[in-house]
Structure formats: C-alpha cells, structure tokens
C-alpha positions in Angstrom: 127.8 79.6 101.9 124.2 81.2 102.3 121.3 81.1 100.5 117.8 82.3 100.3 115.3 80.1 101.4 113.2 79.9 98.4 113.3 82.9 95.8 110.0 82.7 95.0 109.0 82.7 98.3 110.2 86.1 99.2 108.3 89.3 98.0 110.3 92.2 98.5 109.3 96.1 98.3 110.8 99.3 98.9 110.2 102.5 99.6 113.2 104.6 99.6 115.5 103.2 102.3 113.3 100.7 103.7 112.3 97.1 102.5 109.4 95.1 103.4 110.1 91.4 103.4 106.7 88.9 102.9 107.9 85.4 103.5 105.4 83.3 102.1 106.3 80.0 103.6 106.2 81.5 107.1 103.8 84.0 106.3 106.3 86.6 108.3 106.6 90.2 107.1 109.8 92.1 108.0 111.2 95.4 107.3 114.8 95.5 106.4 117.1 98.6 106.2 119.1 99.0 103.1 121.9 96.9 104.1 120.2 93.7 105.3 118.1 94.2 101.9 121.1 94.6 99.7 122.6 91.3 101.2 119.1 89.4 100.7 119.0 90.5 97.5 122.4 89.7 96.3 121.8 86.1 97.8 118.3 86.4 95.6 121.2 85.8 92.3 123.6 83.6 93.7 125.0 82.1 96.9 127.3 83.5 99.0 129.5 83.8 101.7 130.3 86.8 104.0 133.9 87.8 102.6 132.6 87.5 99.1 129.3 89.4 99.9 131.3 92.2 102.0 133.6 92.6 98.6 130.7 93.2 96.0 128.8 95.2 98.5 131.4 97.3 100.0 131.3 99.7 96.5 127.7 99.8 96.6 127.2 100.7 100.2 130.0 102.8 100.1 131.9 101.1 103.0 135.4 100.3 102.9 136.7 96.5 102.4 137.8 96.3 105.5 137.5 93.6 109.0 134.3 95.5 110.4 132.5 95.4 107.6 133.1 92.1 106.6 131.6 91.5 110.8 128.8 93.3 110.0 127.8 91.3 106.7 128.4 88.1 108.8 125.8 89.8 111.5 123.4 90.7 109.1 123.9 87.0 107.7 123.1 85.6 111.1 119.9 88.3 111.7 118.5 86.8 108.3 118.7 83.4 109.1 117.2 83.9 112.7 114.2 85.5 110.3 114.3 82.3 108.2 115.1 84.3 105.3 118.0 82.9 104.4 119.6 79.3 105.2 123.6 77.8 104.9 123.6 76.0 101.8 
C-alpha cells in the first residue's frame, strides 16, 4: 500500500497538463505530467496499491486495464517515492 507523505505537506498546481509539486517538508518542487499527478492525487484521498490505483485510473486516463498499465502505475509509484512524495504505508 502507498501513501502520501503528509497531505498537507504537498501543494499542488496545474496548468493544463502539467503539475507543480511543492513539498514542504523537503522544500523540493517537482513538475509532474498528468499521470504521475493523477496517481498522487488519488493517494491525496486514500491509500493504495498499484492494481487498485491502475483500475480507478485506467477510465480516467483512458488506458486499458491491462498488465502494462498496471507496470507503469507501479513505476510511477516507485518515481514518487524516490521524490519523497509518497511512502509504503
């Protein structure tokens, strides 16, 4: 399971497909595409876990439910931990 570090922490903008990220306990800012910031945001409501992320995304992102999509929800999991962003919980 995954979970955002702290949601009040992270302060999240967008301008149409792009969103900035500011991390206030790192004091990092990141941009995100729309994917990575669909998954932090979903994570912002509840925690999570790749298959279960991949099935309530897939609609929204207009992807089919399928074993490479699920892989790239678990790589965008691992590229917002390595930006402290999110954490296992």
């Amino acid at each position: 399971m995954w979970q955002v570090v702290s949601a009040d922490a992270l302060h999240i903008r967008s301008w149409n497909d792009e969103f900035v990220v500011y991390n206030s306990l790192s004091g990092n800012t990141h941009l995100l595409g729309s994917s990575a910031a669909h998954v932090l945001l979903t994570l912002q409501q509840t925690t999570s876990n790749a298959l279960t992320l991949a099935a309530s995304l897939a609609p929204l992102m207009q992807a089919e439910m399928d074993d490479e999509f699920v892989s790239q929800i678990e790589q965008i999991l691992a590229d917002l931990g390595k930006l402290a962003l999110i954490e296992r919980s």
